[in-house]
C-alpha positions as CSV (number, residue, x, y, z in Angstrom):
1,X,-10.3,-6.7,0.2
2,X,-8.2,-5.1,2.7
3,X,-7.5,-1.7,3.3
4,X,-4.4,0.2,4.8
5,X,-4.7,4.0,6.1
6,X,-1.1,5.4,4.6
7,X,-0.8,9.2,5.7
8,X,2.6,9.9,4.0
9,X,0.8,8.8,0.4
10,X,0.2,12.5,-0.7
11,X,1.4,12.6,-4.3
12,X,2.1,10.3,-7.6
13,X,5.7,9.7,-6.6
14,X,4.3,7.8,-3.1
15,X,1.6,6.2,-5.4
16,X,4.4,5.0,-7.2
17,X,6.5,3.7,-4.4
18,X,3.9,2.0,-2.6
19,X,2.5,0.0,-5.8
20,X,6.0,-1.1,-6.7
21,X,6.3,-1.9,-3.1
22,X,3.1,-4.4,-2.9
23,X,3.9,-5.7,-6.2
24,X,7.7,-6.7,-5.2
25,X,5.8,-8.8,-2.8
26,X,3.1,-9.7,-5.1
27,X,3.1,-9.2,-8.4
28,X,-0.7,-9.6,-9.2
29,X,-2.2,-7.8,-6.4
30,X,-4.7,-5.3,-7.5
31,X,-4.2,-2.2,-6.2
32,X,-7.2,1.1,-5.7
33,X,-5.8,4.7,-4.6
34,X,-7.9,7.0,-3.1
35,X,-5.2,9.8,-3.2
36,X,-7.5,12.1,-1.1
37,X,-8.1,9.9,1.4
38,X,-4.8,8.4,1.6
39,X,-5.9,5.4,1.6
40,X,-5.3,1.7,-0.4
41,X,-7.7,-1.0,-0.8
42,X,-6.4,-3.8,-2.7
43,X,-6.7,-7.8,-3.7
44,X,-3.7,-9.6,-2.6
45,X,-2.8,-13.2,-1.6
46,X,0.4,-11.7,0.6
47,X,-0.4,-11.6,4.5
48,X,-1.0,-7.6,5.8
49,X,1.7,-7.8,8.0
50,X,3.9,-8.6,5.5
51,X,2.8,-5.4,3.7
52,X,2.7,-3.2,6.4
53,X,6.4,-4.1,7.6
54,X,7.3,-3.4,3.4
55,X,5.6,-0.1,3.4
56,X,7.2,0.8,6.6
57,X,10.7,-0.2,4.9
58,X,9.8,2.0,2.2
59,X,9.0,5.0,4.0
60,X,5.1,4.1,3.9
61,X,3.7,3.0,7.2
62,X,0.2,2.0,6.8
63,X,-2.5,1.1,9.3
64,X,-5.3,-1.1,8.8
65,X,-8.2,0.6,8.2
């Protein structure tokens, strides 16, 4: 499981972004919010840098936390 530190995820409309943003990449990842923490943790078979330069594209840059 890996899991990204995203400080501009702060309501459902980000949520939404950022899932349809991992899942354009790949569609089966599995995906856990912690909206409160602003944080992801998911199951995905795409590399994280690959999703970190997405989310960035998107307006999401995420660390690795």
């Amino acid at each position: 499981m890996t899991t990204f530190n995203i400080p501009n995820m702060s309501c459902g409309h980000c949520k939404a972004t950022v899932q349809k943003t991992i899942h354009a990449i790949d569609p089966e990842a599995q995906i856990e919010f912690d909206m409160a923490l602003r944080t992801i943790a998911l199951e995905s078979r795409a590399k994280p840098d690959n999703l970190q330069v997405a989310l960035a594209a998107a307006g999401y840059p995420a660390t690795l936390a």
